[in-house]
C-alpha positions as CSV (number, residue, x, y, z in Angstrom):
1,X,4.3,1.6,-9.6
2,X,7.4,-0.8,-9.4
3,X,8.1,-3.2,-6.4
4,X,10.9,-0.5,-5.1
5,X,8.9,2.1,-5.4
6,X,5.8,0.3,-3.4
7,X,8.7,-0.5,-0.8
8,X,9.1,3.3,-0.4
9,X,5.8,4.2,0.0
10,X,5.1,1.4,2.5
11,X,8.0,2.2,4.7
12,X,7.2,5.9,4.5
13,X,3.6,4.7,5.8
14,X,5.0,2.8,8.5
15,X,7.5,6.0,9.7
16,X,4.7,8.4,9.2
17,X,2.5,5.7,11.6
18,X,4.8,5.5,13.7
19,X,5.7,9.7,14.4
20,X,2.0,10.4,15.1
21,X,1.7,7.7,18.0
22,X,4.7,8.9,19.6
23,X,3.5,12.5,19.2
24,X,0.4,11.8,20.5
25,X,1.7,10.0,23.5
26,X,4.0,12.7,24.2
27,X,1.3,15.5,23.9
28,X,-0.8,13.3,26.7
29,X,2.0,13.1,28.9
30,X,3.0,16.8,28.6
31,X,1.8,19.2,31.5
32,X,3.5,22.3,29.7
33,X,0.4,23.2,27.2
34,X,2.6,25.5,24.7
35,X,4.8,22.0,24.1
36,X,1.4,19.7,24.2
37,X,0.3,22.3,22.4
38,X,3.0,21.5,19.8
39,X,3.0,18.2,20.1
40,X,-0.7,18.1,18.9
41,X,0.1,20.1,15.6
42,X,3.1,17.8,15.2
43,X,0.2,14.6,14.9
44,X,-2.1,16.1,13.0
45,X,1.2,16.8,10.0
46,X,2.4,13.5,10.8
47,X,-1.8,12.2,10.2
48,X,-1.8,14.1,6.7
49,X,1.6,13.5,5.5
50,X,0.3,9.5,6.3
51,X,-2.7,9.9,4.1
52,X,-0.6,11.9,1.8
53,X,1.4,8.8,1.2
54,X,-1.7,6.4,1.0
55,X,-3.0,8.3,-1.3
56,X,-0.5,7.5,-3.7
57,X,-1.0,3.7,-3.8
């Protein structure tokens, strides 16, 4: 893997890091259930789309 591409994967690491804590903060927050609901499936993509990326290093 080249240095660009290790940058890539890093900062796709750090985005996908980054969308699952603010999805789970906003599903905790939420009183509407359908939208915590949603919120929840929105981590756990956000938690294998992370270890997707990990994966590849």
């Amino acid at each position: 893997m080249t240095s660009k591409e290790l940058l890539y994967v890093e900062d796709a690491l750090g985005h996908e890091c980054f969308m699952k804590s603010c999805s789970c903060k906003a599903s905790s927050k939420l009183t509407d259930t359908t939208l915590s609901s949603y919120m929840k499936e929105l981590e756990q993509k956000h938690t294998e789309l992370f270890d997707k990326f990990l994966n590849l290093l």
